[in-house]
C-alpha positions in Angstrom: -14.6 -21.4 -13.8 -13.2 -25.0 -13.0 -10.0 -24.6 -10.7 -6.8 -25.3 -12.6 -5.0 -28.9 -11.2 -1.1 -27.8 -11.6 0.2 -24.5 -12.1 4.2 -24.0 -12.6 3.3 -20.5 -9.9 0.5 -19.7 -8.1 -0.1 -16.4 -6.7 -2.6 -16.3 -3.9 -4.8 -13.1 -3.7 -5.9 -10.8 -6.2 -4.8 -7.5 -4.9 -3.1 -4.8 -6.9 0.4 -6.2 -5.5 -0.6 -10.3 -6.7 -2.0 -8.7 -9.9 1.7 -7.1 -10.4 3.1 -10.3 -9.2 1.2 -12.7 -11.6 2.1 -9.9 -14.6 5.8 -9.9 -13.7 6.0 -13.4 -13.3 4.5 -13.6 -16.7 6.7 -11.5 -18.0 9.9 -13.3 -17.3 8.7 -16.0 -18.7 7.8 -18.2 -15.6 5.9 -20.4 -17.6 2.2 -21.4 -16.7 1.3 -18.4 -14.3 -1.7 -18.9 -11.8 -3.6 -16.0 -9.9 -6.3 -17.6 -7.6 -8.6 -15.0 -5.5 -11.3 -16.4 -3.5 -13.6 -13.2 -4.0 -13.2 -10.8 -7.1 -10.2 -8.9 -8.0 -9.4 -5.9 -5.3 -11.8 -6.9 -3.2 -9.8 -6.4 0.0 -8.0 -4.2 1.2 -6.7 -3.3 -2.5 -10.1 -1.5 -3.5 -10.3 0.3 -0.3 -6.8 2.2 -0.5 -6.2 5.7 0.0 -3.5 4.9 -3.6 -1.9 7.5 -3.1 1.4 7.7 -5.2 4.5 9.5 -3.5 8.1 9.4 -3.6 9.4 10.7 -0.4 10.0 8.2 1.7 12.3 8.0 5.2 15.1 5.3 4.2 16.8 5.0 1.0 15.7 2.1 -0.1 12.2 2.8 0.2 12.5 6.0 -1.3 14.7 4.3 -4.7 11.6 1.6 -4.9 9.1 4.3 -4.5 11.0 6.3 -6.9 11.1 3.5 -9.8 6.7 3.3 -9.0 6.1 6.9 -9.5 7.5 6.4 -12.5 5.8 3.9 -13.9 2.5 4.9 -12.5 3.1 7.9 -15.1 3.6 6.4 -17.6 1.4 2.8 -17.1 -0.2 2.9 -20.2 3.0 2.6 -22.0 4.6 0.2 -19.4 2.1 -2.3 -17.9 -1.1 -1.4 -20.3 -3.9 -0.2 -19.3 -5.2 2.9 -17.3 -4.2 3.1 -13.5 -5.9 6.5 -13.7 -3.5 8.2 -12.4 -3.8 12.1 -11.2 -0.8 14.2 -10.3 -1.9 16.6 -8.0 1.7 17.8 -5.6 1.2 16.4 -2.3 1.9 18.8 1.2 3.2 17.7 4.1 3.2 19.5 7.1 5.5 19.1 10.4 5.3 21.3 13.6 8.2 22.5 15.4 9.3 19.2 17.0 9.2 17.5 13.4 10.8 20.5 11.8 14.7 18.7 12.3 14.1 15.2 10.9 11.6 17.1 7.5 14.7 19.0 7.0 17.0 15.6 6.8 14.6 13.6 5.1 14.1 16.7 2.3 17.8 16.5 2.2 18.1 12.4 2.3 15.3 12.7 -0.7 16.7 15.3 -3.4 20.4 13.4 -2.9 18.6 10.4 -4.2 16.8 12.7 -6.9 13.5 12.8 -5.4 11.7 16.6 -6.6 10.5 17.7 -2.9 11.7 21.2 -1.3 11.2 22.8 2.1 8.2 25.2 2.2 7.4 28.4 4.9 4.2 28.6 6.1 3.7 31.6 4.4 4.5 30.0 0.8 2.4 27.2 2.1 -0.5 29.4 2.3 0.4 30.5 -1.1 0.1 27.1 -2.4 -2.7 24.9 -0.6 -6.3 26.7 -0.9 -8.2 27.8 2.7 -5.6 26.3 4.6 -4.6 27.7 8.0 -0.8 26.9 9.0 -1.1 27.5 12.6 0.9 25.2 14.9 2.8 24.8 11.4 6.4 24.9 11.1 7.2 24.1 7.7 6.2 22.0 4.8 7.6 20.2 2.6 6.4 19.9 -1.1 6.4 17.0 -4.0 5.2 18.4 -6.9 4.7 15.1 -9.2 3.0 13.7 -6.3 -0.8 12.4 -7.2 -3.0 9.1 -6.3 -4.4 6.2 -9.0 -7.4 4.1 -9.0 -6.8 1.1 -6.7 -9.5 -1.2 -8.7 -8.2 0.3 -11.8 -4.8 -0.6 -11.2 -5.8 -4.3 -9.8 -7.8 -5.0 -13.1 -5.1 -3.2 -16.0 -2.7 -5.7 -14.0 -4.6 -8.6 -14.4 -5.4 -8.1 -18.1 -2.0 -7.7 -19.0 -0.9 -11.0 -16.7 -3.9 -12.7 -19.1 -2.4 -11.1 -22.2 0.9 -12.5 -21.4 -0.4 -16.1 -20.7 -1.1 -16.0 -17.0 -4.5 -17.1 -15.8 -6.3 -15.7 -13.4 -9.5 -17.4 -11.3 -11.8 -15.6 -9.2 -13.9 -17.1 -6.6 -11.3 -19.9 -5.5 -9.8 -19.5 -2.4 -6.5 -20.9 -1.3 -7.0 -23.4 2.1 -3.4 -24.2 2.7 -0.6 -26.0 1.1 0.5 -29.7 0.4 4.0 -30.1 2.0 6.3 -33.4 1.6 9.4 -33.7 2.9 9.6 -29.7 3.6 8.8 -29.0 0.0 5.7 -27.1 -1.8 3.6 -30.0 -3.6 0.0 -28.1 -4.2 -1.8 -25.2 -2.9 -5.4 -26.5 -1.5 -8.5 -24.4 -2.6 -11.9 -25.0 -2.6 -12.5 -25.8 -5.7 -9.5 -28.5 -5.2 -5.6 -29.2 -4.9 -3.8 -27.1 -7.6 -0.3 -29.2 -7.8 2.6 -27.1 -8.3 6.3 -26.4 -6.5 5.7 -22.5 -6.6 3.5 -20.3 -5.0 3.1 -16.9 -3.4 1.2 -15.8 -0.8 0.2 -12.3 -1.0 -3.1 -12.0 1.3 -2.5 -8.9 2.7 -4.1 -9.5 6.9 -5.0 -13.0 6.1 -1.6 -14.3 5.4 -1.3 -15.9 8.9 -4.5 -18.0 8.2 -2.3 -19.8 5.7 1.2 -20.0 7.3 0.0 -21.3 11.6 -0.9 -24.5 9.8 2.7 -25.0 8.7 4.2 -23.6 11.7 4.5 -20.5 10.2 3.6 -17.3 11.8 4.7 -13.9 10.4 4.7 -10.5 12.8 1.5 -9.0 11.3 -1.5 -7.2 13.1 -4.8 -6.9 11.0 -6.1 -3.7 11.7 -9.2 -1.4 10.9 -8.3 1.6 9.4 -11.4 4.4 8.3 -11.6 6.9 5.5 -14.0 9.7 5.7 -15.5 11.1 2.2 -16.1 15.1 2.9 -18.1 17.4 0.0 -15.9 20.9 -0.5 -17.8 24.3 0.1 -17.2 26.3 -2.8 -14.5 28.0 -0.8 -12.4 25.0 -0.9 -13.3 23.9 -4.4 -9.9 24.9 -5.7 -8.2 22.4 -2.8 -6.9 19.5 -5.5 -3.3 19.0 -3.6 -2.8 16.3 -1.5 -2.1 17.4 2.3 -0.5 15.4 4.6 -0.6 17.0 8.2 1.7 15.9 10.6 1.0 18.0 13.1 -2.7 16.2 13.8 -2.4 12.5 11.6 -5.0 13.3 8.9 -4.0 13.5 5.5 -6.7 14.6 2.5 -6.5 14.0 -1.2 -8.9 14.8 -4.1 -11.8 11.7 -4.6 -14.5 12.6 -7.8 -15.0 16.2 -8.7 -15.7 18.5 -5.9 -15.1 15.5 -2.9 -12.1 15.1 -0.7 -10.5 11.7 1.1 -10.0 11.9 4.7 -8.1 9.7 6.0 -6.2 9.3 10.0 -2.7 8.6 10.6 -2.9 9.5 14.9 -2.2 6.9 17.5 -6.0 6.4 17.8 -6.4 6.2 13.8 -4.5 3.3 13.8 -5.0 0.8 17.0 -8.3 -1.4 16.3 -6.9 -4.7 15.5 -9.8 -6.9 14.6 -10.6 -10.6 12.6 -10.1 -9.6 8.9 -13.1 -11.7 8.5 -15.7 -9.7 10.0 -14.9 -5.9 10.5 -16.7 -2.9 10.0 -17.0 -1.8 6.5 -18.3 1.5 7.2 -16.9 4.7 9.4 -18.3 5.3 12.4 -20.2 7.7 13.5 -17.4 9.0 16.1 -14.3 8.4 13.4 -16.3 11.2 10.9 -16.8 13.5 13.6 -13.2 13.1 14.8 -11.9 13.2 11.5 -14.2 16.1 10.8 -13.1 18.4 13.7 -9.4 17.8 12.4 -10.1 18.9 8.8 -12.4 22.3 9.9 -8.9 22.9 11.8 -6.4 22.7 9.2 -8.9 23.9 6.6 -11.7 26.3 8.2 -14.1 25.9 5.8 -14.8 22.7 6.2 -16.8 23.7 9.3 -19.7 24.2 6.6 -19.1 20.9 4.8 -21.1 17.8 4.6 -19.9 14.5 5.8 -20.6 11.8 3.2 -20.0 9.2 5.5 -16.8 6.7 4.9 -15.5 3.2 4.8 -13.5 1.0 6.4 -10.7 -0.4 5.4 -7.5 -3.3 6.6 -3.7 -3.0 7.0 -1.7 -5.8 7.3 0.9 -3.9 10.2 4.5 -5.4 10.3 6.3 -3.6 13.4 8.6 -1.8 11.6 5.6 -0.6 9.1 7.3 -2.2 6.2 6.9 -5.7 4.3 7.8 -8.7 4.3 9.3 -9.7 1.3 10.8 -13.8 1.7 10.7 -17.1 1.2 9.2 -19.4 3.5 11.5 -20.5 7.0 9.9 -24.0 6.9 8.6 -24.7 3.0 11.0 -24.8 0.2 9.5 -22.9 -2.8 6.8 -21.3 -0.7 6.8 -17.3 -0.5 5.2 -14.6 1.3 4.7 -10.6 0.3 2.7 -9.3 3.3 2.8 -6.6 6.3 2.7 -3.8 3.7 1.6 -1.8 6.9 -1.2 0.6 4.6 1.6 1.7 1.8 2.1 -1.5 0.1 -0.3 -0.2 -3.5 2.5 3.1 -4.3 5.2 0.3 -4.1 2.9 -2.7 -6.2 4.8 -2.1 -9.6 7.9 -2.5 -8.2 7.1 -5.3 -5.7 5.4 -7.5 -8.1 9.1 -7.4 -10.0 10.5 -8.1 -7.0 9.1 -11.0 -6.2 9.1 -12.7 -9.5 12.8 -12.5 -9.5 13.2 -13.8 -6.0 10.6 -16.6 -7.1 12.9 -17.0 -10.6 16.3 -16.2 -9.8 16.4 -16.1 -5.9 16.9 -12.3 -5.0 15.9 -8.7 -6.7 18.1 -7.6 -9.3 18.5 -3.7 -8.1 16.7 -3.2 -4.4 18.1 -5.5 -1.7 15.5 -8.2 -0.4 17.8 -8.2 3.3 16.0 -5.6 4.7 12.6 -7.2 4.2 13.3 -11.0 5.4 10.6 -11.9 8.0 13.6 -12.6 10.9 15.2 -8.7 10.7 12.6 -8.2 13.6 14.0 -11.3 15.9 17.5 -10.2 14.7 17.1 -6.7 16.1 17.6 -5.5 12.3 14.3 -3.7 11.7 13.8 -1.4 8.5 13.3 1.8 10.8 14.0 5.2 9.5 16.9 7.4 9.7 14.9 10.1 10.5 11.6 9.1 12.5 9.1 11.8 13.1 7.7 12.2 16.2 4.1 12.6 15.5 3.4 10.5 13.2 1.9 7.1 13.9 2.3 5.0 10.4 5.2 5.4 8.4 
């Protein structure tokens, strides 16, 4: 397809949060919409997400955003069109004894705000979660209407409903940098040519810094390599279809196609390979599975007898407080970023893409505040940290 010459907005990258972008934008009646991606629709870090769909979250405002998501990821057919595949399956989390205070705030912090979670003993935790073995287990906390969607899925019933609401959307054309005059947007260069416009969005996930050191611009993100590892259930574990997250070693697992499980890591180690977003390994290795694999026959003996069905790797986009960046540009009037999502940016896409539209449209969020998401809270000592941090855990 021949690359558009002016667009009223363009949102750079195709991910499931530029696809939400480009539909909300769309929506509100932005006028002539344009989504450029310079591969195919979720072909970053997008279709390699764990998209897992949760509510609990450690600060208020995450949790009311996160809260506004779940909802509409059960009901996205009615809401955005489409099928996000969505599969409610509870989700588990499990905290050890130095964790135990801050699960016990944060389950409190949650059901205020009318999240369903509850505290769980290890003994009804046994009750609930197949083959699992709570040792080193102090409680659990449990979200039934928890579940996980289908990244690509998602991306693509986005993007169809952008197009059905007049937006246009061009694959294979990849943004270059920006036309600036007189410290104002003018065009978004691509290489299929200038697109002129005094809007645009960049949501490119670990490659957002690419775009903004030209203009002077550099936001706080780290691209790092993240690794999922794909196990088979034994038949003793065939039942397991909750979602576990286990604090007390940084792996979570989640149903994958039938009789399969999603390993993923969430440890110090899990979670320290930065590397060049444009060449990183796109498969586990060989040591991640067997790490990953002597974690999951712990928490869940039978997966001693399991078969490792190798993995993939994957990107997040790290901010330091693990939370985006939601802003305008410091140096480029009409010039925005949505990056740093820090691995948890595709539960919070529905709600983001609104988000941004109205700061691009009407220059804040209607409903949850944009202050704690500016790109300076981190030089300003105002970080979006939680209230209640737990100690183990690596990612937040």
């Amino acid at each position: 397809m021949v690359t558009p010459r002016s667009a009223d907005v363009v949102v750079i990258g195709g991910g499931v949060i530029g696809a939400s972008l480009a539909m909300h934008l769309a929506q509100m009646g932005a006028g002539d919409v344009l989504l450029v991606e310079r591969k195919h629709l979720a072909s970053g870090a997008s279709g390699r997400s764990g998209s897992m769909v949760r509510e609990h979250y450690l600060h208020p405002v995450l949790v009311k955003m996160a809260m506004e998501a779940s909802h509409i990821f059960h009901n996205f057919g009615e809401i955005c069109g489409g099928d996000a595949r969505f599969q409610e399956t509870g989700r588990v989390l499990l905290f050890d004894e130095h964790d135990a205070p801050a699960a016990r705030a944060n389950v409190d912090m949650n059901r205020d705000l009318g999240v369903d979670i509850r505290l769980l003993t290890p003994v009804e935790i046994e009750e609930l979660v197949p083959g699992i073995n709570v040792e080193g287990v102090s409680l659990g906390a449990y979200e039934p209407t928890s579940g996980y969607a289908d990244p690509i899925a998602t991306t693509y019933s986005f993007a169809r409903r952008a197009r059905d609401l007049g937006a246009r959307v061009v694959t294979g054309c990849g943004a270059t940098g920006f036309r600036v005059e007189g410290g104002r947007l003018t065009g978004v260069e691509t290489d299929g040519g200038v697109i002129e416009t005094d809007a645009a969005v960049a949501v490119t996930g670990p490659w957002t810094n690419a775009l903004a050191a030209p203009i002077g611009e550099a936001l706080p993100i780290t691209p790092l390599r993240v690794q999922m590892v794909h196990l088979r259930r034994p038949p003793p574990l065939e039942p397991l279809t909750a979602t576990v997250i286990d604090h007390t070693n940084g792996a979570y697992y989640r149903g994958n196609a039938g009789f399969h499980t999603l390993q993923g890591g969430e440890a110090p180690e899990d979670l320290s390979e930065v590397v060049n977003p444009e060449a990183y390994g796109l498969n586990a290795d060989h040591d991640t599975i067997a790490r990953y694999w002597t974690r999951a026959s712990f928490r869940f003996p039978d997966f001693g007898a399991t078969t490792p069905l190798g993995g993939y790797g994957s990107l997040y986009d790290m901010a330091p407080d693990g939370n985006p960046i939601l802003d305008r540009s410091a140096l480029v009037q009409g010039l925005y970023w949505a990056a740093g999502f820090s691995g948890h940016g595709f539960k919070l896409s529905p709600v983001v893409g609104r988000m941004m539209a109205e700061l691009v449209l009407h220059g804040d969020s209607n409903d949850h505040p944009l202050d704690g998401f500016r790109s300076d809270r981190f030089a300003k000592g105002a970080s979006l940290e939680p209230l209640h941090p737990y100690q183990s855990r690596a990612h937040p």
